[in-house]
C-alpha positions as a printed NumPy array, in Angstrom:
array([[ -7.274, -70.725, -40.418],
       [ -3.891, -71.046, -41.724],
       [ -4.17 , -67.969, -43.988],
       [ -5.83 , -66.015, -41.139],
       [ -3.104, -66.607, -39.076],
       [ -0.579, -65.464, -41.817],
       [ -2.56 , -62.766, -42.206],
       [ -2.166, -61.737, -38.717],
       [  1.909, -62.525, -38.888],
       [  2.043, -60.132, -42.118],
       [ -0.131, -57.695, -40.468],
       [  2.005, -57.629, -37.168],
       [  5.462, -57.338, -39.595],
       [  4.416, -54.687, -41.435],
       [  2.754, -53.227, -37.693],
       [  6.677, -53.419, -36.278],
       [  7.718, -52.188, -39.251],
       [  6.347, -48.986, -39.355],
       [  6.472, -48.84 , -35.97 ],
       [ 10.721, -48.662, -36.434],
       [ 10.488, -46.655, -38.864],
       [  8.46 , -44.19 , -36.986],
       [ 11.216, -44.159, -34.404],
       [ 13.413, -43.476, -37.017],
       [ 11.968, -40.666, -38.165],
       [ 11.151, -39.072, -34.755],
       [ 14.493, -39.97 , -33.674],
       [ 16.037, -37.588, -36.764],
       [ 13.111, -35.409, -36.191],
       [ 13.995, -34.157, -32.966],
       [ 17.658, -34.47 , -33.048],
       [ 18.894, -30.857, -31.599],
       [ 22.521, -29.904, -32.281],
       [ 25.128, -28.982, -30.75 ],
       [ 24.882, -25.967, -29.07 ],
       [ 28.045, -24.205, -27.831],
       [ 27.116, -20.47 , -27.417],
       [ 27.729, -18.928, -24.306],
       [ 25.546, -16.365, -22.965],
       [ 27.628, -13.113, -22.35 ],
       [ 27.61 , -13.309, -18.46 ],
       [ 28.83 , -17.398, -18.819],
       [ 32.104, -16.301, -20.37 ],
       [ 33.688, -14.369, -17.113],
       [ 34.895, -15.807, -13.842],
       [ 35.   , -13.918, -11.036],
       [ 38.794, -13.379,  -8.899],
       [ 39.284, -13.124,  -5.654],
       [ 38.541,  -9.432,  -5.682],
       [ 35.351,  -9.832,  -7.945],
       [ 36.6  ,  -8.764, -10.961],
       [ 35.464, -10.216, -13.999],
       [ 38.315, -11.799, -16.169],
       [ 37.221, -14.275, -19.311],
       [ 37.888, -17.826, -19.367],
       [ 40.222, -19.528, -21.499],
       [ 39.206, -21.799, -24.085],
       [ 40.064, -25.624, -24.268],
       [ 41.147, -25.267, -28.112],
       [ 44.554, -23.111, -26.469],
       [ 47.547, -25.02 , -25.597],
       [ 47.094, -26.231, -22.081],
       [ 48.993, -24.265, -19.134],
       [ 48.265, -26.327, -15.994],
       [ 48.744, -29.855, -15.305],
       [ 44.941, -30.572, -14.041],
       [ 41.477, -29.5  , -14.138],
       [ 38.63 , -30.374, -12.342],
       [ 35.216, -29.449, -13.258],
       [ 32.675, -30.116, -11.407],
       [ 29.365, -29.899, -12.288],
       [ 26.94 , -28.747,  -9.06 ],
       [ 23.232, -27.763,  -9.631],
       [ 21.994, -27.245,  -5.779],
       [ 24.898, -28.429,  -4.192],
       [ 25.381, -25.672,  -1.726],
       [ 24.651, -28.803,   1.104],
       [ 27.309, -31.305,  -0.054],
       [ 29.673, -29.539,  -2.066],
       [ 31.877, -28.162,   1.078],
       [ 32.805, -31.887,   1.823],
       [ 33.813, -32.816,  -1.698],
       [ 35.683, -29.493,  -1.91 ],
       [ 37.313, -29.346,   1.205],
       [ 38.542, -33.41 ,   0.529],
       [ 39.72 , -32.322,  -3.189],
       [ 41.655, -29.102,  -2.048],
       [ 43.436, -30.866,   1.014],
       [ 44.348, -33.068,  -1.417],
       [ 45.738, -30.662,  -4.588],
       [ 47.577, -28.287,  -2.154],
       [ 49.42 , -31.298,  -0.329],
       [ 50.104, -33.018,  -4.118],
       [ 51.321, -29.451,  -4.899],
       [ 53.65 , -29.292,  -1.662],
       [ 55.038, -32.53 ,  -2.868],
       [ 55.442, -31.795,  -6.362],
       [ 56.114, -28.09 ,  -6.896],
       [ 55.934, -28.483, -10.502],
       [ 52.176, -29.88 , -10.602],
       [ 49.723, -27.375, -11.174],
       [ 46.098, -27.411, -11.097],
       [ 42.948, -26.071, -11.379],
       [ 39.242, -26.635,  -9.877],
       [ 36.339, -25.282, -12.092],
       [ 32.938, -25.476, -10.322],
       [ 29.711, -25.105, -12.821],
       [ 26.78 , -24.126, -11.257],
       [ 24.096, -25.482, -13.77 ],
       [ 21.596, -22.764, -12.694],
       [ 20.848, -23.997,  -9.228],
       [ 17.762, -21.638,  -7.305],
       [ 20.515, -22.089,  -3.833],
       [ 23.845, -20.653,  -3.062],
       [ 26.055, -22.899,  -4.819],
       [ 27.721, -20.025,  -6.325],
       [ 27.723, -18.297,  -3.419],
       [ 29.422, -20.979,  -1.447],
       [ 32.036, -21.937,  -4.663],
       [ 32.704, -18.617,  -4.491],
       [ 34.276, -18.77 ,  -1.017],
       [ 36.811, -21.089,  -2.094],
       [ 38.05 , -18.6  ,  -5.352],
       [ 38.884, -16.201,  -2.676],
       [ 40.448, -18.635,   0.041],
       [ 42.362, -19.731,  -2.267],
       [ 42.734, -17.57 ,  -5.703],
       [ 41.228, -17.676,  -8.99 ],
       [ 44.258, -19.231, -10.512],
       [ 43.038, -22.496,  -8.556],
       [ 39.127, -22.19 ,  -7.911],
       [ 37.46 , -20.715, -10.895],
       [ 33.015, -20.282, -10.697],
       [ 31.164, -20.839, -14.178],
       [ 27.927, -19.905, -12.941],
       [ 25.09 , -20.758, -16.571],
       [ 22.474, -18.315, -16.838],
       [ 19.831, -21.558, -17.484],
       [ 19.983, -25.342, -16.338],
       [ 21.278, -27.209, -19.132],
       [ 21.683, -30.695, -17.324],
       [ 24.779, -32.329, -16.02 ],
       [ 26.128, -32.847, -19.735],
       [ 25.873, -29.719, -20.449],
       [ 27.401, -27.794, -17.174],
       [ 30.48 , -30.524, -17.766],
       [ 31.019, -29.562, -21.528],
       [ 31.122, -25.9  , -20.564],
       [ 33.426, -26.425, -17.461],
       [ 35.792, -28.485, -19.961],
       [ 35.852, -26.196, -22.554],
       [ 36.624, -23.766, -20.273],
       [ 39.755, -25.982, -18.642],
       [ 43.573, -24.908, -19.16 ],
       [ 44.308, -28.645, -18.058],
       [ 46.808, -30.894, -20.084],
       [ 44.298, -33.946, -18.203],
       [ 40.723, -32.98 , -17.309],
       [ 38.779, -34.333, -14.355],
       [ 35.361, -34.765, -14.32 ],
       [ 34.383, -35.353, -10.909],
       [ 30.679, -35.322,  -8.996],
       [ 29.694, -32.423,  -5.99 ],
       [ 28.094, -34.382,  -3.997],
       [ 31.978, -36.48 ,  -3.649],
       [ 30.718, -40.014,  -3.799],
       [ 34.135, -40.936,  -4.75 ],
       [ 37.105, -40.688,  -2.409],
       [ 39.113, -37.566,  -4.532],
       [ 42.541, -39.755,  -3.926],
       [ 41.334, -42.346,  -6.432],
       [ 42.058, -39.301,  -8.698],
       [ 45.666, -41.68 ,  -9.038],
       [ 43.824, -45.035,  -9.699],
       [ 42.263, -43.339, -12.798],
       [ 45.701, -41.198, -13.735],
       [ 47.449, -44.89 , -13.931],
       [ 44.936, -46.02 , -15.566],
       [ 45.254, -43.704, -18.347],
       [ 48.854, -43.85 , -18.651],
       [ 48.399, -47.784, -18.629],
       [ 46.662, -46.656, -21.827],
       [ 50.133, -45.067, -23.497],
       [ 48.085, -42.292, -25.461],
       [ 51.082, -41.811, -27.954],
       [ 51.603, -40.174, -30.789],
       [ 48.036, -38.105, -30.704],
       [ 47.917, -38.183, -26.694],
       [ 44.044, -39.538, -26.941],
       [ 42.648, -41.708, -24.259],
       [ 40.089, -41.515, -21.728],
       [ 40.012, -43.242, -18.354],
       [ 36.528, -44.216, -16.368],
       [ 36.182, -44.61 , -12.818],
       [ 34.31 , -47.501, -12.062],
       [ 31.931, -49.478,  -9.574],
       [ 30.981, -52.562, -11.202],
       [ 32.917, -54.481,  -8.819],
       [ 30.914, -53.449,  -6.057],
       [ 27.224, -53.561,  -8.255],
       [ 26.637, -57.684,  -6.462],
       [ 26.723, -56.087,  -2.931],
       [ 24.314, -52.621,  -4.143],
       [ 22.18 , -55.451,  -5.453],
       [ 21.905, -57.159,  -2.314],
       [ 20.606, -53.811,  -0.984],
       [ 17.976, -52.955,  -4.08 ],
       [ 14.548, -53.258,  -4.598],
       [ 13.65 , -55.568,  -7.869],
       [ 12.549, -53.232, -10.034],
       [ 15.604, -51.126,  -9.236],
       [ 17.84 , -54.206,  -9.459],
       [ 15.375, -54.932, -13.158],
       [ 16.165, -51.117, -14.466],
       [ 19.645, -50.849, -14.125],
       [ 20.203, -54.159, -16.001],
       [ 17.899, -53.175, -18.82 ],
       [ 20.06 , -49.977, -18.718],
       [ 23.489, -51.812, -18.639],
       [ 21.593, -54.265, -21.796],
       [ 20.461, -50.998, -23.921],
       [ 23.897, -49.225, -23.69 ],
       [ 25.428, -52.624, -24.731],
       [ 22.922, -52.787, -27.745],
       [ 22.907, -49.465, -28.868],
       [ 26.064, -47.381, -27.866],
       [ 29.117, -48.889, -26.152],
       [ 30.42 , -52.153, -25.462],
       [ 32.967, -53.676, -22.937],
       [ 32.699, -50.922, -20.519],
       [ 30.593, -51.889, -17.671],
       [ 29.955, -49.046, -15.964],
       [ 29.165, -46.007, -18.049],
       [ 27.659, -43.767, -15.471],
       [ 30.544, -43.376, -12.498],
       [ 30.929, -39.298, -12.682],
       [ 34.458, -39.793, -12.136],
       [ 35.971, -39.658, -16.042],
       [ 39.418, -38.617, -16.833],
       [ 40.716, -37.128, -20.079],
       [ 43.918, -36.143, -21.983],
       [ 43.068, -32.702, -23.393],
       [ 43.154, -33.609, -26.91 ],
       [ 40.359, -36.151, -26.142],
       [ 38.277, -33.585, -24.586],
       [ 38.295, -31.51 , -27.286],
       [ 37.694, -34.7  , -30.058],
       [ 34.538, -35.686, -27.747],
       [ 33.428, -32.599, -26.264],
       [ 33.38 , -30.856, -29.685],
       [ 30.625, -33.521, -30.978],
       [ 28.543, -34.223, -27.393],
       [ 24.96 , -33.652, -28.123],
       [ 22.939, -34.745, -24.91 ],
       [ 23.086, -32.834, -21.971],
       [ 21.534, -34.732, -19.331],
       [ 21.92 , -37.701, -17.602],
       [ 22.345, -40.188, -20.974],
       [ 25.849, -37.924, -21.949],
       [ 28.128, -40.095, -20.732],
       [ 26.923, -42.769, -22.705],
       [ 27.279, -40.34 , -25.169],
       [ 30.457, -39.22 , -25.008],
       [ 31.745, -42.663, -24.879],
       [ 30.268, -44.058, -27.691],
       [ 32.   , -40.518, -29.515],
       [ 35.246, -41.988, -28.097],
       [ 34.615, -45.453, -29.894],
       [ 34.172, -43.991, -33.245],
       [ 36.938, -41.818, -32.817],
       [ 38.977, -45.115, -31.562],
       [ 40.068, -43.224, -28.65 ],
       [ 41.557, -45.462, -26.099],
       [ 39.365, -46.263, -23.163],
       [ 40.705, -47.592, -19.956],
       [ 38.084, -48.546, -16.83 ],
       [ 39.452, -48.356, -13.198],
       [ 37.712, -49.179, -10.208],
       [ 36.804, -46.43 ,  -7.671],
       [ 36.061, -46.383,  -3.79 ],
       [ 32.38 , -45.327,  -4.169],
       [ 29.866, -44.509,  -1.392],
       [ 26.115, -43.726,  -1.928],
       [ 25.268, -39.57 ,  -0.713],
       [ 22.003, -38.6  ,   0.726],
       [ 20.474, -36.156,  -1.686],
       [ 20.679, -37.838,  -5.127],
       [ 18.715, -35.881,  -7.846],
       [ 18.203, -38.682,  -9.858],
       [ 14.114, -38.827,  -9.615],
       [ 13.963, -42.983, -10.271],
       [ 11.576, -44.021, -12.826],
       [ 11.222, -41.066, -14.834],
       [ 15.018, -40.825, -15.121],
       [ 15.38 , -44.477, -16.03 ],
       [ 12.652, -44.4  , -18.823],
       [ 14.34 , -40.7  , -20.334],
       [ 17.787, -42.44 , -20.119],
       [ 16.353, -45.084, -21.942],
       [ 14.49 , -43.23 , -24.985],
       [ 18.123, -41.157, -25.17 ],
       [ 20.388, -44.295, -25.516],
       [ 18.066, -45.521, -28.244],
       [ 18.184, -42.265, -30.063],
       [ 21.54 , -41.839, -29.499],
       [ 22.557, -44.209, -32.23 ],
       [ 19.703, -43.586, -34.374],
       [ 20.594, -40.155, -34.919],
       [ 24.113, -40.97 , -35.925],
       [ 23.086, -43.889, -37.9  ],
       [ 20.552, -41.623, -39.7  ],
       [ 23.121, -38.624, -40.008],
       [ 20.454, -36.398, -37.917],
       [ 24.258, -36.144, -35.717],
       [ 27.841, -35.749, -36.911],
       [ 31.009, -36.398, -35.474],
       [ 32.542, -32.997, -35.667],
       [ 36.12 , -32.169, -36.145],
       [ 36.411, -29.496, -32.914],
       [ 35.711, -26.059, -34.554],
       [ 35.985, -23.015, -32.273],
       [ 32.794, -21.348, -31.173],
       [ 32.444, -17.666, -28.983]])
């Protein structure tokens, strides 16, 4: 019996085994790269008058003092809100400080509604120079419509915030002290995360247990895998100094909902500076996030996040210019 049973140990060894290694290879297997090409018709924003003028590119010296990109894929509902609470708020910051510029660059990640339609009403309220439209021919995920807003962004800091406004815009100053907390001298990298974890006990109270069992095996696989000491990963409120948008940006490989994970672990290796803030946060009706089915495709892409650096399948690129 005793050499059965080491029989069956060996067998089951050699069963994980190959089993790892087959994620391995599949892992490297199916690693896409990075892919940075525009299609003709995403390299123009439209002005006020509808003329076509081409956007600027994030590897040119910076010429305002903020961008915002939002990313919106069928957000013609609650986008107004979120943009009528972030404008109120730049023009007033503007009044105050003459000197601060900004701009607000809305990707619509090939939504089948009028989100460009309706983004488009702000570019003409108030001017290209401040509402620009980067409408993508295709869905590419959230990842992807926020890497092509950012490299898009004239911004000397870069916003990422969400359409449907889930976070009060005004915290916009909790994360800027954040980052300056961070004192991103001599290279100017750092990288500051709006956060809820201090109000995950209370969404617990309100969560189902398999809900409440997902999002901790999510919080224990990005952890294990990809980055550590930063609680909350997944708040889509994320501000950057430019250089660190171009460092991370340049080398982000997944484009939908796993990127942020993603682009922090980039800013780890890089030893960029990350500082974590916490954010007034409200749950929106509407959220595209399609539960299990998410969870479980967040969780294969955190896993093969790291095995695709770890088996050089991905790079860490130095930021190369692209069309």
């Amino acid at each position: 019996p005793m050499e059965f049973l080491c029989e069956i140990v060996q067998g089951l060894v050699a069963l994980a085994a190959a089993g790892v290694i087959v994620v391995f290879v599949v892992a490297h297997v199916t690693a896409s790269m990075v892919n940075l090409t525009r299609h003709e018709k995403e390299k123009y924003f439209l002005t006020a008058n509808g003329d076509k003028e081409l956007f600027p590119s994030l590897h040119d010296p910076h010429s305002r003092e903020l961008s915002v990109v939002i990313p919106a894929y069928n957000e013609e509902l609650r986008m107004p809100v979120m943009l009528e609470e972030a404008m109120e708020y730049l023009e007033n910051r503007q009044k105050e400080h003459p000197s601060f510029t900004y701009e607000v660059i809305v990707v619509d990640d090939g939504s089948r509604d009028k989100t460009t339609e309706v983004a488009l009403q702000y570019t003409r309220k108030y001017g290209a120079d401040k509402v620009r439209v980067l409408t993508l021919v295709k869905n590419r995920g959230k990842g992807g419509a926020v890497r092509m807003g950012t490299m898009s962004s004239r911004g000397k800091l870069i916003l990422m915030a969400d359409a449907d406004g889930a976070t009060k815009f005004a915290d916009i100053e909790k994360v800027e002290a954040g980052l300056h907390d961070l004192n991103p001298k001599p290279e100017n990298m750092a990288v500051s995360c709006g956060s809820r974890a201090h109000l995950e006990q209370d969404s617990i109270a309100q969560r189902s247990f398999f809900r409440t069992f997902l999002m901790y095996g999510f919080h224990f696989l990005v952890w294990f895998f990809c980055v550590r000491g930063i609680k909350d990963t997944q708040c889509g409120f994320k501000l950057f100094t430019r250089e660190a948008a171009l460092r991370t940006f340049s080398s982000l490989h997944v484009e939908r909902w796993a990127f942020d994970v993603e682009l922090l672990y980039i800013a780890q290796c890089f030893k960029i500076p990350i500082a974590e803030v916490a954010v007034n946060w409200t749950e929106i009706e509407g959220s595209k996030l399609v539960p299990v089915w998410s969870w479980l495709q967040m969780g294969r892409d955190l896993v093969f996040i790291r095995l695709r650096y770890i088996t050089g399948a991905w790079k860490l690129e130095s930021p190369h210019k692209t069309d």
